[in-house]
N, C-alpha and C positions, 0 to 999 in steps of 0.2 A: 835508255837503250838506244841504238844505232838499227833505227826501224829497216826490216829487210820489204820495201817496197811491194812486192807483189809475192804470192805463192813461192815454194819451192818448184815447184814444177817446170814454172815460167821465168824465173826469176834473173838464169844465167843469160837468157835471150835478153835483156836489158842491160848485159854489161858488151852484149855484141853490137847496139845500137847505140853505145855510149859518145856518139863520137862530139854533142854539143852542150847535153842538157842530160847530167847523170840523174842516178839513184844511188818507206818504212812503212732525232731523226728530223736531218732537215736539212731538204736542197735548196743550195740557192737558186738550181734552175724553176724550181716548183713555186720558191717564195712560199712556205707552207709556215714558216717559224717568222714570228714577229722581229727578232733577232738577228735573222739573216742579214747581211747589207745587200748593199746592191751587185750585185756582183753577176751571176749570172742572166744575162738582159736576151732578150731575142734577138738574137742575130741571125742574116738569113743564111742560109748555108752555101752559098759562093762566098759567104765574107767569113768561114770557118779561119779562127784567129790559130786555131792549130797546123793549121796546115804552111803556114809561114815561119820563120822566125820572128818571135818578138821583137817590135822594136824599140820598147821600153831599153832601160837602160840596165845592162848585164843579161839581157837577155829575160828578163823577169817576166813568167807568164801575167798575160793579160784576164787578171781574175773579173776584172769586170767587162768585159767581155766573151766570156767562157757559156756554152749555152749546153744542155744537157744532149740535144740532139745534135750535135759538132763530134763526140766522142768515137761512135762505133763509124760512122765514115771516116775519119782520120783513124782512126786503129785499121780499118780495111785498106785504105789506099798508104797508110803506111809501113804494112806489109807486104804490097805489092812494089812498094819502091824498093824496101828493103831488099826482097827476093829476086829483082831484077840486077840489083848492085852487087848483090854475094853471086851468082850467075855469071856477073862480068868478069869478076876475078875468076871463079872457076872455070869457066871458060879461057882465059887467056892462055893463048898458045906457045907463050916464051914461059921460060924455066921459071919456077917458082922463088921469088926472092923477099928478103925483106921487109924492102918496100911494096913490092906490088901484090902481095899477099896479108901481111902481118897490118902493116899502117894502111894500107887499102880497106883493109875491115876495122880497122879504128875509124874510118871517116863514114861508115854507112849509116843509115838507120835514123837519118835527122827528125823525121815527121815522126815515125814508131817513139822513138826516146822522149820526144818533147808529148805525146799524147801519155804514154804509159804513166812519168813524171808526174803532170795535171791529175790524172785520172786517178791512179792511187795512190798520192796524195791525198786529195780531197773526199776518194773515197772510206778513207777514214775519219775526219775531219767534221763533215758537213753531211753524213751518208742518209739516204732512202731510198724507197723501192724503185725511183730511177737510176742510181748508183745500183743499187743491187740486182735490176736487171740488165742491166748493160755488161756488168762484172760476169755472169751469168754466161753471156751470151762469147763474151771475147776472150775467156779464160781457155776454153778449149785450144782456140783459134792459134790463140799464143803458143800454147804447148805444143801444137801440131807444128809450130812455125818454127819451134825452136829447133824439134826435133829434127826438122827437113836441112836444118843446118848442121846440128851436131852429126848427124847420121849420113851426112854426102859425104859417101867415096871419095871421090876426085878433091872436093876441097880438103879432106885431112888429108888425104898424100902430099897436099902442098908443104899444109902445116907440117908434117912429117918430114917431109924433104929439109925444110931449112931447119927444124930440129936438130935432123942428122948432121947440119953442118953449123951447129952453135958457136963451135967454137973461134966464129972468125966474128963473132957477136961478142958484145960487153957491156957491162951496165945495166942503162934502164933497157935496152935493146935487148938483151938477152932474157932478162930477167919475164919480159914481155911476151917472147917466145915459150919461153917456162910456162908460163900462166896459159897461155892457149892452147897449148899441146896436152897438158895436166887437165883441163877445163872438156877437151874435147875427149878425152880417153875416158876418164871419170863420168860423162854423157853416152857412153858406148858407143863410142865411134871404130872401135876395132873388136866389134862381135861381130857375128856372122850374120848374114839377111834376113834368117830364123828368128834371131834371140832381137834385131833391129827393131822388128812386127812386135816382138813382146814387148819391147821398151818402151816402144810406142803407145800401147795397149796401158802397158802402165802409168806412166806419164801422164796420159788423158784423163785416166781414173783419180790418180792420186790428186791432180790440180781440179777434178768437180769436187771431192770430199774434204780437199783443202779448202776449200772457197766456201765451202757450205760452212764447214765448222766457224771461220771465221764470220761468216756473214749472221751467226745461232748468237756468237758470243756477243758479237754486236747488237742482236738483237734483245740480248738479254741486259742489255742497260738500261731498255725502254721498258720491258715487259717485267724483270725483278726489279721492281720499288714496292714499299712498305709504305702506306698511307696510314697517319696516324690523326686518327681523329679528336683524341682527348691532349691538348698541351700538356696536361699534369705528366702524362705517361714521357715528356721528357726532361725529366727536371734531372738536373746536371749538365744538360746544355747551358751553353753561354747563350746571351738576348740575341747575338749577332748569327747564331749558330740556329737557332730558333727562328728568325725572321730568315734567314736563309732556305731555310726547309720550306717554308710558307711560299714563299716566291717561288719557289721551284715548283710547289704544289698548282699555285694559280697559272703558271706558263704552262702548265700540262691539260689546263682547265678542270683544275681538281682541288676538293676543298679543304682544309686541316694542310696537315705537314706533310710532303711526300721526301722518304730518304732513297738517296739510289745510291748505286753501289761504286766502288771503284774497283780497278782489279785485283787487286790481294783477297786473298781468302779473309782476312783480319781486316775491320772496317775500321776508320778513324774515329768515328761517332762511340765505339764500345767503351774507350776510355774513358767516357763521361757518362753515359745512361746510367742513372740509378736503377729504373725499372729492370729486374733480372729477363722476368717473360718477353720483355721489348729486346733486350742483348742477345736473348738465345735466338728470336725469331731473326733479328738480323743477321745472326752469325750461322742461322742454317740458312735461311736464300743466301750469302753467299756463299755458302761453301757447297751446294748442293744445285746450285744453279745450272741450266744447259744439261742435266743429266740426261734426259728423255732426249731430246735432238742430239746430243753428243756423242755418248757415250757410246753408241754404235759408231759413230766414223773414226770415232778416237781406234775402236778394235780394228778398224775394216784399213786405216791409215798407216797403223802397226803392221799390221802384215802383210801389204803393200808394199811399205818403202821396206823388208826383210827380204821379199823376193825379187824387190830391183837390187838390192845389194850380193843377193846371191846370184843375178844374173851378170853381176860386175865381177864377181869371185870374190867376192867378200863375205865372212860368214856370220854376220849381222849390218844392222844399219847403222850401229855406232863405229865398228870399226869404219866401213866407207865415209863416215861422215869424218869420220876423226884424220882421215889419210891426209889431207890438206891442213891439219890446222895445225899450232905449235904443241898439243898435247903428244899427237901422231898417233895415239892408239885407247884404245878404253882400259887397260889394263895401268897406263900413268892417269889418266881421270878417276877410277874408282881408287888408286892407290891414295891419292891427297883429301879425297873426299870420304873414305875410311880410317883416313887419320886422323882428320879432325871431329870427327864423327861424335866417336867418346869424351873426347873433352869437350864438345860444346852440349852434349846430354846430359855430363856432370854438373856444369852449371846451369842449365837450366832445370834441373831437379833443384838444386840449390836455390835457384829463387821461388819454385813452385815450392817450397815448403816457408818462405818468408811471406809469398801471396795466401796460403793457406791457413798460417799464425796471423796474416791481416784479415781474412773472413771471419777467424773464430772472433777477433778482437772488434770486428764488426756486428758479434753480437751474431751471428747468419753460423747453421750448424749443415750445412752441403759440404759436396766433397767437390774442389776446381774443376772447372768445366772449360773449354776453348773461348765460350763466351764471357769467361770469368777471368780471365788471364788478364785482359786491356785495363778495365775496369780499376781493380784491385792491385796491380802491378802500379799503376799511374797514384794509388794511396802510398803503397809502398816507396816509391822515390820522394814521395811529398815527405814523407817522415825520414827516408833515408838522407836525403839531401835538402829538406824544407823546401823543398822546390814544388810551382803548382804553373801547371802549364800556363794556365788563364795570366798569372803573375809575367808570362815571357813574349807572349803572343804580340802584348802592345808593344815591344821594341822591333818587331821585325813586319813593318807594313810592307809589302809588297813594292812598291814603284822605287821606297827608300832602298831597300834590300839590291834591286836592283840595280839601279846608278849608283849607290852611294857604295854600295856593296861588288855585285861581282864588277861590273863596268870599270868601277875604282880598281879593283884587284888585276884586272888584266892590262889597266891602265901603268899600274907601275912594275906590271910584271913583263909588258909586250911594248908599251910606248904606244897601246891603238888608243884611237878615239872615235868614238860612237854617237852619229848623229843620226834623229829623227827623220823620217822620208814620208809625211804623212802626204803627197803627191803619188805615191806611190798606188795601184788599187791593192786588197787585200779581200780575203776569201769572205771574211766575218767583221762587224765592227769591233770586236775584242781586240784583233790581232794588232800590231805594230810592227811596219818596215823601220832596219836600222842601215843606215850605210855606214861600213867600218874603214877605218884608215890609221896607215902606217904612222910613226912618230914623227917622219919627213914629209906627212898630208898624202901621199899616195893612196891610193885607195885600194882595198881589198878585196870587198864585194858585199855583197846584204845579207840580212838575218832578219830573219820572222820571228817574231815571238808571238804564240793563240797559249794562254795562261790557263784558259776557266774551262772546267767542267758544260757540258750543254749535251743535251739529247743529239743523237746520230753522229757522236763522236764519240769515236772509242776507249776504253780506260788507259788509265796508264800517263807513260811520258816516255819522249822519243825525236830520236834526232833525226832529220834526212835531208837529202840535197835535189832542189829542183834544177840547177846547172852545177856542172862539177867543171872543177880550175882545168885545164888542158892547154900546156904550150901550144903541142898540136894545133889545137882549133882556134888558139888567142881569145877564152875566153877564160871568165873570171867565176869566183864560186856564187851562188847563192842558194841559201841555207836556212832549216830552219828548227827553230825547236816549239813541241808540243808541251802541255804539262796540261792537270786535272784539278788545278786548286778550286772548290766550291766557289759561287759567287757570290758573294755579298748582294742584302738587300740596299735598292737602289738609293743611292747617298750614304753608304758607310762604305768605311776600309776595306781592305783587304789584308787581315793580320795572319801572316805565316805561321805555320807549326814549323818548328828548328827544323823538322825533316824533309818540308817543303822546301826551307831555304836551300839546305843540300842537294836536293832534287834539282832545283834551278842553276848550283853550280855545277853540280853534274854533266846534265843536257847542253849547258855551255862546253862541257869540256868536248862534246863529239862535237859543237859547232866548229868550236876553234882551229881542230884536226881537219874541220874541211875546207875552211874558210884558208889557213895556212899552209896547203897544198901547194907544192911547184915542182910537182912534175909532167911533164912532157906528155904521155896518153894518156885519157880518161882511162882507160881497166886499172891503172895503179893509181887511180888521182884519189887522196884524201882518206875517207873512210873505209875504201875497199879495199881494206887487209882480213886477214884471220877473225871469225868473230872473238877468238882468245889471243886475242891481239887489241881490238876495236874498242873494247870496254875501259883499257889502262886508261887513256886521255882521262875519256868523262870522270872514271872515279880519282885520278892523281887531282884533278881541279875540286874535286869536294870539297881536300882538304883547305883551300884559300879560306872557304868559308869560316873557320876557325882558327885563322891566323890573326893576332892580336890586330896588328895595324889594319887589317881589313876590318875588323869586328867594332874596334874602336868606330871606324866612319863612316857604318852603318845602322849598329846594334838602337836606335834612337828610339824614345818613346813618341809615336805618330801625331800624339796631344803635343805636348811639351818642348819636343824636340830634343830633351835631356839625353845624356848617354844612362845606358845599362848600368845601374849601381854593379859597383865592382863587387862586390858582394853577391849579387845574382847571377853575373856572369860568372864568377868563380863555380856557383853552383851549378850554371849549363854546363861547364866546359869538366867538372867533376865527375858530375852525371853519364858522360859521354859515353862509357860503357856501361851504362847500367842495360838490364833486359839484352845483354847481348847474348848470352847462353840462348833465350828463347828465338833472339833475333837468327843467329846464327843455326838453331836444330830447323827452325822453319825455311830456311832458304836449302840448307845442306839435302834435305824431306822432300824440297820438288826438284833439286840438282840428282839426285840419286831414280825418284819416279822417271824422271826424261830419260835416265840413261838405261832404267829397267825395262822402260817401254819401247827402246830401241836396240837392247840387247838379247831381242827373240828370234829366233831363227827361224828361217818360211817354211812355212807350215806348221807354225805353233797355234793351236786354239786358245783361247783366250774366249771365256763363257761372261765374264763378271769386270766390269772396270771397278767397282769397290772391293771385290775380291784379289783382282789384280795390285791394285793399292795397298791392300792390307799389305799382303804376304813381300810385297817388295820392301816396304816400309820394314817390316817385319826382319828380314834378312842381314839388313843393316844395322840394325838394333833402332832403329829409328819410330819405332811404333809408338805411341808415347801420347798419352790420349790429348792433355793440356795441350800441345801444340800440335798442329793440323802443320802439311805443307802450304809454303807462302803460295802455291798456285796449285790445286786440286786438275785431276785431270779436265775435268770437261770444260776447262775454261784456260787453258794453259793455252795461251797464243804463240807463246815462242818456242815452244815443242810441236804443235801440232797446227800452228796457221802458216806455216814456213819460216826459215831463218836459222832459229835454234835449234833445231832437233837434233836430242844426244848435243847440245850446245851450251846449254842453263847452266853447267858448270863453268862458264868461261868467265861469269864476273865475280868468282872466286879463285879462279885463277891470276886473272889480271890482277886485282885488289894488290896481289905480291908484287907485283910490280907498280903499282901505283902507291902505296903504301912505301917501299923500298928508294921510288923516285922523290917522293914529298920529302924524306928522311935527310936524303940524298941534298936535294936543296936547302933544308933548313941549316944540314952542316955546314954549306959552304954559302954562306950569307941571306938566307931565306928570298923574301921578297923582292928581289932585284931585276935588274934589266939582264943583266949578263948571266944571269940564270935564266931566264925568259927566251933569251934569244937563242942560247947553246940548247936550250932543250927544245926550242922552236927548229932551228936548225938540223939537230942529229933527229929528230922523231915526227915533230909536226907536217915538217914538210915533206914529210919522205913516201908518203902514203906510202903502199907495199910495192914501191922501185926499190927494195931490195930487201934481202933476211932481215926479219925481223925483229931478231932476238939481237942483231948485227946492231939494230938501229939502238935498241937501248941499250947496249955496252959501250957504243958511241958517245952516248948523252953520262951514261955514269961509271963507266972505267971497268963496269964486271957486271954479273948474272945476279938478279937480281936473289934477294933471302927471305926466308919464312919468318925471320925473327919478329920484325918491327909488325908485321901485321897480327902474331898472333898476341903479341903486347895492345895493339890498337881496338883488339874487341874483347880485352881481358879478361882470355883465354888462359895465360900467363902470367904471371908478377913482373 
């Protein structure tokens, strides 16, 4: 995913201070985790490294120099610059123009942008109770701060004024003015000084109960682990998989095996546990996780953003949400996500009765359970396609996968090459800076890659940007991606499951989108389009991942070096839709909750969030005991920590476009340069400088179709 940086509350106040360095337990300022590198050092605070530009190379915060008590002075003194600089403009006594308005407020906000960046960044990353109390403390500040923007009179008259006279604007110039005028109305900047006080009021509210919720779920990667004290009780695990738990157990200062969770309601470990009582208990902490700290702000956040949407005139929070994106309304969201509804329930009955003929055949007389599905489903493809994961794992080691792999794919697909910057500092010793360059050596800017799972970082995987490309400012991107792969005990591999490897092409693909940004203001640079816009990249790059010439020179066995017997690969590449009915009822289950939970109108009561769950589930026809939603409420960060909200259907949306773009290129010579470059050109670069749906008619001659993707999770024949 394409991590939305901070809160919803605060969040668009980051794209007002975008003008150098854009924007998704254990600190390094505390040194508390053995782990940690060095990174944040004492430094005194006249030598606060935030308050300057970096003068690392691209701009690249100074992680090792970054000190815990640097943050809330630079977040204070770079709101007072800020609010001095938007002041100037609003004050200025000649007519409101273009320039001295619109690009005026693209250059503000250098200290605020470069401390928000660092700060949450890291505070997903590397997070503890100094992180969490500083977030605490500046979250308000921010939302107060944004609000005194969105909500001045005299500066939206500006904006207003050259609205009114657009059209002697073109291009990205226009397109720019679009975005600010849209950005400041949808903020209420044209309600009355009555309903200003309530927006306020709400605002404040909504960004402490966001930040909580998020800071529960986080905490609940430390506090839900499952210590297992007898080894027998996991047998089905792999030895690597086993020493892994062990290690993770002794860094925690704890004895036996400790498992922790990722974010999905469905944990990876279920596919292998023999022990049933070990699969049910893992699959209730996670799906029942954060309900006591949650489950109330999950209510109190509902009907919150219900009455900021009715304060907007809008008569839920999914229509205002949806008015800016390419859905445009909830009534085309729930139409494609009640379409596929029923035929991905059909199929996933259809293999919950092939899991159920595998239990009886396992000799075990129960009836399928959510904990039983991973399990048994994973017997089922073993006989349906003699495939066993353990058999696939030793071809895809991690560092291979990577260079040999995506590196390689974007090698013959963009002409870049990717070199190591280990001069570089970095947050964690996991992490690795890349500096990427054009196929003429030019350079395009850096990418992070933090791999591994570790306490006081958050689940999941995600892309974000600590500088964003800006003609404007002449500066350059750099970017990074997260992911949550487990870590090997010390001195072994690091062997991928096939849906880590996709996961890493993935998260490449929102890199590439920022990395290959050229346009002129940071508000349109790179990632900041539509979040049903933002998701195509990442998922159209998955597919590299199983393009023959990619798979060929990387697919290797980590021992031997051998290729994938063709004969196995045939089976991965067979298999590819198998469990897609289940895959697909469980993502449609939390795409449908996000949008029930934002299709209430203010003043709805709401007593029960597991009653609320049922009946929405229910409505849809989606109730269905074997499959739980892939994100349960009280742990659903992209509905209720900011970003998504009424949004989680958007990478089922994109997928049609990503799925139609892959299609798209295989017909017209797959892996090439001249496909690389045309669809570098009409989409990568374009961040949202213009319509969006504009950009990929550009790249492939029409709108994209529903065919190829519902063939890709066979859905269809």
């Amino acid at each position: 995913m394409r991590k939305t940086l901070i809160t919803t509350a605060v969040s668009a106040a980051l794209m007002l201070s975008a003008c150098s360095e854009e924007s998704a337990d254990t600190s390094m300022a505390s040194k508390t985790t053995a782990e940690a590198s060095t990174t944040m050092t004492k430094t005194p605070a006249a030598g606060n490294v935030l308050l300057a530009t970096s003068p690392l190379q691209y701009m690249t915060p100074q992680f090792d120099k970054l000190n815990a008590s640097d943050y809330l002075p630079a977040f204070e003194q770079g709101m007072q610059e800020h609010k001095a600089e938007i002041a100037t403009i609003t004050n200025n006594s000649e007519t409101a123009t273009f320039e001295n308005t619109i690009v005026a407020l693209e250059k503000t906000g250098a200290i605020l942008d470069r401390t928000q960046r660092a700060f949450f960044t890291l505070s997903g990353l590397i997070s503890d109770d100094n992180f969490i109390s500083v977030e605490e403390q500046i979250v308000p500040k921010l939302t107060a701060h944004q609000d005194n923007i969105y909500l001045d009179e005299k500066l939206f008259a500006r904006i207003q004024a050259i609205y009114k006279n657009k059209s002697t604007l073109a291009g990205e110039d226009l397109r720019l003015v679009e975005v600010y005028y849209d950005r400041f109305v949808r903020s209420g900047a044209e309600l009355s000084d009555t309903d200003k006080t309530q927006m306020r009021q709400l605002n404040g509210e909504l960004a402490k109960f966001e930040t909580s919720f998020s800071q529960n779920v986080l905490k609940s990667f430390t506090d839900d682990v499952i210590l297992v004290e007898d080894k027998a009780q996991l047998d089905g695990l792999s030895d690597n998989d086993i020493a892994s738990l062990a290690s993770s157990a002794k860094k925690a200062g704890k004895t036996g095996y400790m498992i922790t969770l990722v974010s999905t309601t469905t944990q990876p470990l279920l596919s292998s546990l023999k022990n049933r009582d070990l699969r049910k208990k893992l699959w209730e902490t996670s799906a029942y996780r954060a309900m006591e700290t949650n489950a109330p702000l999950n209510i109190k956040i509902a009907q919150l953003r219900a009455q900021k949407a009715q304060l907007l005139g809008y008569p839920t929070w999914a229509a205002y949400s949806l008015g800016d994106q390419m859905a445009k309304n909830p009534e085309a969201v729930y139409g494609i996500l009640d379409d596929l509804a029923p035929k991905a329930l059909v199929k996933a009955k259809i293999e919950a009765a092939d899991i159920q003929a595998e239990i009886v055949k396992d000799g075990k007389d129960f009836t399928l359970e959510p904990w039983d599905w991973a399990y048994y489903a994973e017997k089922v493809r073993t006989t349906k396609y003699d495939l066993d994961d353990s058999q696939v794992k030793p071809y895809f080691e991690m560092n291979t996968v990577l260079n040999d792999g995506l590196f390689f794919a974007m090698n013959k697909l963009y002409g870049i090459t990717v070199k190591p910057r280990t001069d570089l500092p970095v947050w964690h010793k996991d992490v690795t800076a890349y500096e990427i360059f054009n196929q003429d050596g030019s350079a395009i800017g850096l990418f992070y890659l933090d791999p591994y799972a570790r306490q006081g970082k958050r689940g999941g995987a995600w892309m974000d940007e600590l500088v964003s490309q800006s003609f404007l400012k002449n500066t350059k991107p750099v970017v990074y991606n997260v992911l949550n792969i487990p870590k090997p005990a010390e001195g072994q591999p690091t062997l991928m499951s096939f849906d880590e490897v996709r996961t890493m092409f993935h998260e490449f693909g929102h890199a590439i989108h920022g990395l290959y940004s050229q346009v002129k203001y940071p508000s349109l640079a790179g990632t900041l389009t539509a979040s049903d816009f933002v998701e195509f990249p990442s998922q159209a790059n998955e597919d590299w991942s199983i393009e023959s010439q990619v798979l060929a020179n990387y697919a290797k066995h980590y021992q031997t070096g051998k290729p994938i017997p063709v004969e196995l690969l045939a089976k991965v590449l067979k298999s590819h839709t198998f469990n897609q009915g289940f895959g697909t009822v469980e993502y449609l289950a939390a795409a449908l909750l996000d949008m029930e939970w934002h299709s209430i109108a203010a003043g709805t009561e709401i007593a029960d969030v597991a009653a609320f769950e049922k009946q929405a589930l229910a409505k849809h026809g989606l109730d269905y005991t074997p499959v739980a939603p892939r994100y349960k409420t009280t742990y659903f960060s992209h509905s209720f920590g900011g970003g998504y909200s009424a949004g989680y259907y958007a990478y089922l949306w994109t997928e049609v476009f990503a799925v139609d773009a892959f299609s798209h290129m295989m017909s017209n010579g797959g892996l090439t340069l001249e496909n690389g470059q045309k669809y570098r050109d009409t989409v990568l670069s374009k961040g949202n400088s213009q319509d969006l749906m504009q950009s990929y008619i550009d790249f492939a001659g029409k709108k994209p179709s529903t065919d190829a993707l519902l063939k890709r999770r066979g859905l269809v024949d």
